[in-house]
N, C-alpha and C positions, 0 to 999 in steps of 0.2 A: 561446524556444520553437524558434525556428532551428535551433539547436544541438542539439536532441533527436535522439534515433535510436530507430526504432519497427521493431519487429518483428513481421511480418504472416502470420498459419500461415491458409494459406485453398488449396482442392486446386483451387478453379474458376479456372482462368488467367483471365477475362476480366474476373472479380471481381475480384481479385488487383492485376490489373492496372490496371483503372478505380481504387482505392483509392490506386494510389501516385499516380495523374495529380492526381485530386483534394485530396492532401496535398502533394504539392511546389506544388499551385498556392498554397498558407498558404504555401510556403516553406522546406518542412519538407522537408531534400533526402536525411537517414539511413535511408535506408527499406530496411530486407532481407527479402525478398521467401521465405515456406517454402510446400512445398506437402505435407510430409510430417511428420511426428510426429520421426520420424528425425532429418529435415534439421535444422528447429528443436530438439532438443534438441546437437547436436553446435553450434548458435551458441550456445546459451542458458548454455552450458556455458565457450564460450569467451570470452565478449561481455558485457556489462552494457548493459537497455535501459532509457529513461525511460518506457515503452509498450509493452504490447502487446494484439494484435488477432487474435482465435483463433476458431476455426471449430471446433464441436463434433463432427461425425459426418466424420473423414478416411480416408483408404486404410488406414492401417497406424496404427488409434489413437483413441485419445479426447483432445479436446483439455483434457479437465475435470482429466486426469492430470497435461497442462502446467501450467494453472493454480495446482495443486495443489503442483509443485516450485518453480514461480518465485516463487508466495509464503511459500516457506519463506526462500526466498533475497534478498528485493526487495519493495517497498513499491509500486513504479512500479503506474500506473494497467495493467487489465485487464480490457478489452471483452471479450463472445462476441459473435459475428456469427453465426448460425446459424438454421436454417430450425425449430430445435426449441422449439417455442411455446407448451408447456404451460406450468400455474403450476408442476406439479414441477419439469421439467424448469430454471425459474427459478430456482427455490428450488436446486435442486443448483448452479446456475452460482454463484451468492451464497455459498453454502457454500462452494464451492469457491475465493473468494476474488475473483470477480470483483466489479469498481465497479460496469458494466453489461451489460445483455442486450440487444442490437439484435437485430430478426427478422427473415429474410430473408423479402418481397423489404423494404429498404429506400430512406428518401431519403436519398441521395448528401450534400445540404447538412446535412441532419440529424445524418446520421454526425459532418462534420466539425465543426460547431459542440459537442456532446457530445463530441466528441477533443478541442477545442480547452480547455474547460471544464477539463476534468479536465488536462489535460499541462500547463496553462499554472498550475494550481495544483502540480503538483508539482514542476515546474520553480522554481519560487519558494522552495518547501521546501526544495527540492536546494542553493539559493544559500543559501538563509540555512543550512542546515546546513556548509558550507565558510565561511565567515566563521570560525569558529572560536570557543568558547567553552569553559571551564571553569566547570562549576556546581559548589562546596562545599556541602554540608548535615552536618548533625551525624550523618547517617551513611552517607555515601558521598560520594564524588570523581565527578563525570558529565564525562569530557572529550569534546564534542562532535565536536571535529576529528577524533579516534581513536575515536573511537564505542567508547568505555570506560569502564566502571564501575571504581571501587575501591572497596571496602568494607570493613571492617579488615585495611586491610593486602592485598586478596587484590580483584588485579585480574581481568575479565572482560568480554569485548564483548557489546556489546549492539546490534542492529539492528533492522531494517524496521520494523514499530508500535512493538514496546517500546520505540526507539529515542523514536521522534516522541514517543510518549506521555509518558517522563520528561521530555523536553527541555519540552512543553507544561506536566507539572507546575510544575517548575524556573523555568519564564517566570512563573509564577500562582502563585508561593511563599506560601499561606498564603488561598488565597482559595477559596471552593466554587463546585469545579466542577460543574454536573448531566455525565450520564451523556450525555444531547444533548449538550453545549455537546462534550464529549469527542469521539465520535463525529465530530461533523462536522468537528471541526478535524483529529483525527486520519486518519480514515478518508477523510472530506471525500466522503461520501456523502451523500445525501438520505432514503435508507430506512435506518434507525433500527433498530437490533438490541444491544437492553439485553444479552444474554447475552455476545455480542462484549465487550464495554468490559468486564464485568465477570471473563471469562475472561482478560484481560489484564491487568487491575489483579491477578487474583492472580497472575499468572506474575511481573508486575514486583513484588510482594512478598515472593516467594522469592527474588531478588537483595539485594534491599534491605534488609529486615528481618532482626531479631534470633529473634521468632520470628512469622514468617508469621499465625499463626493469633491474636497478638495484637497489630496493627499498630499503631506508634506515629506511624510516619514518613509512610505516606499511609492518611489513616484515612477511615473511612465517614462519612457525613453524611447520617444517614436520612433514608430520603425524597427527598431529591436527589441526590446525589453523592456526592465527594471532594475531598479536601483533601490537600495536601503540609504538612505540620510542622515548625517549623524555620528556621534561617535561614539563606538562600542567598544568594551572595556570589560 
């Protein structure tokens, strides 16, 4: 968790800056400091983070927009920190791809044990994803180190959830998964959102399969889950 670099979009300097005291005291010394919409897309753009910590209502922005690109691009865990406390306004954060909603005002220890929670699970994923692995199945090649698919003949990358989620299948070759057991490993959230898992098992079946709509290779398991088909190796 040391090793991590977190990126923090917050306009209140005192915030801001109480947040990074409080996080190098874990030890956590990557800390880059945004206070505009701006600023953190020109890092976000240049930079790769295992965190980040975003403030909804900024000068020049919404930070629901950041959320929005970084998880297009990254898997890494994504607080809001923000004073806006409805249940919509929750529900938009979560849609928007955050893990959590912290309210301002908050406690300080709180924040950082819920950082530490979630970084120190991703941080884990991150290792065991660089070990390096090649999964075969009878129909696709999954090389984990290159985060790439093959599938007859016809390579393509694959990242952020789809990533985790094949590699999760591939570890559990042939066993039913529920739709929870999914979720938490993959998202490694605690609120449970059946629609999520299942908009992703279809994305990951138009890679994979022959034809989508009649899946052989990870198939349904009424009533609970999913299954991967197949022998991997």
């Amino acid at each position: 968790m040391q090793n991590a670099t977190i990126l923090v979009l917050e306009d209140e300097r005192a915030i801001a800056e109480m947040i990074e005291i409080i996080l190098r005291k874990e030890g956590i010394d990557n800390i880059i400091l945004c206070s505009t919409v701006q600023d953190a897309m020109r890092k976000i753009e240049r930079e790769k983070f295992d965190f980040y910590l975003l403030d909804i209502m900024l000068p020049d922005g919404n930070g629901l927009e950041i959320a929005k690109y970084i998880r297009e691009k990254s898997d890494a865990p994504i607080f809001f920190l923000t004073a806006k406390s409805s249940d919509a306004d929750k529900l938009r954060g979560f849609m928007n791809g955050a893990d959590d909603y912290i309210i301002k005002p908050f406690n300080p220890l709180e924040l950082v044990a819920r950082v530490k929670v979630q970084l120190t699970r991703y941080m884990k994923k991150k290792a065991d994803v660089q070990e390096g692995h090649i999964y075969t199945c009878d129909r696709f090649v999954f090389n984990v180190d290159a985060a790439e698919i093959e599938v007859d003949g016809k390579k393509d990358i694959i990242s952020g959830r789809l990533f985790h989620l094949l590699k999760y299948l591939c570890e559990n070759v042939g066993q039913v998964l529920s739709k929870e057991q999914i979720y938490e490993r993959v998202w490694g959230d605690y609120i449970f959102d059946d629609n999520t898992v299942m908009v992703h098992i279809r994305k990951l079946r138009e890679k994979v399969e022959k034809d989508p709509g009649k899946p052989t290779c990870i198939v349904t398991v009424r009533g609970i889950g999913y299954k991967l088909v197949g022998d991997v190796h």
